[in-house]
C-alpha angles and dihedrals in degrees: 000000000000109000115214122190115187117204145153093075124140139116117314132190117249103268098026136115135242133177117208121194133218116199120192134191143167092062133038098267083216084081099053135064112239119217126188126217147176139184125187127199113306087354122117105240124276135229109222114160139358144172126200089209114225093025092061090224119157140185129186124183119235103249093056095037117123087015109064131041128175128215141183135237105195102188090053102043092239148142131192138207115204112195118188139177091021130209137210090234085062095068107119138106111282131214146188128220137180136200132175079230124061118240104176106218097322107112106247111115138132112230128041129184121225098264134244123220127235118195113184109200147136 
């Protein structure tokens, strides 16, 4: 099994940044699609970005477009999430997931990380 650790995650102030990282490690992460999610208190979790890998397809949900991007470093067998211009509504706990089959943001994929939480907040 593909094992994903999240990290990266902490308070933050409204309007500031924040980049999360996904490591992954058991299988080369070129060969999987990588999905991020979140989910806040009492909410179903959220889609908000995700990549197909060699196909360069990306997806980004509305409420994160223009805000967050993801990129891939490849040597090291990690993903990041850069969050900008943060708002409190994005407060949750985050995670990172990987499938040999792209999903898009729909939540069916294999593999999950553990989560990191986020709290935007003055």
């Amino acid at each position: 099994q593909l094992q994903l650790v999240e990290s990266g995650g902490g308070l933050v102030q409204p309007g500031g940044s924040l980049r999360l990282s996904c490591t992954a490690s058991g299988f080369n992460l070129d060969n999987f699609a990588i999905a991020w999610f979140r989910q806040a208190p009492g909410k179903e979790r959220e889609g908000i970005l995700s990549n197909s890998g060699s196909n360069g397809l990306t997806f980004y949900s509305d409420s994160v477009k223009g805000r967050f991007t993801m990129s891939r470093d490849r040597a090291n067998n990690t993903v990041y999430l850069q969050m900008n211009s943060l708002k409190p509504e994005d407060t949750g706990v985050y995670y990172c997931a990987a499938d040999s089959w792209y999903y898009g943001l729909n939540s069916a994929y294999e593999d999950w990380g553990q989560g990191t939480q986020v709290t935007v907040s003055s």
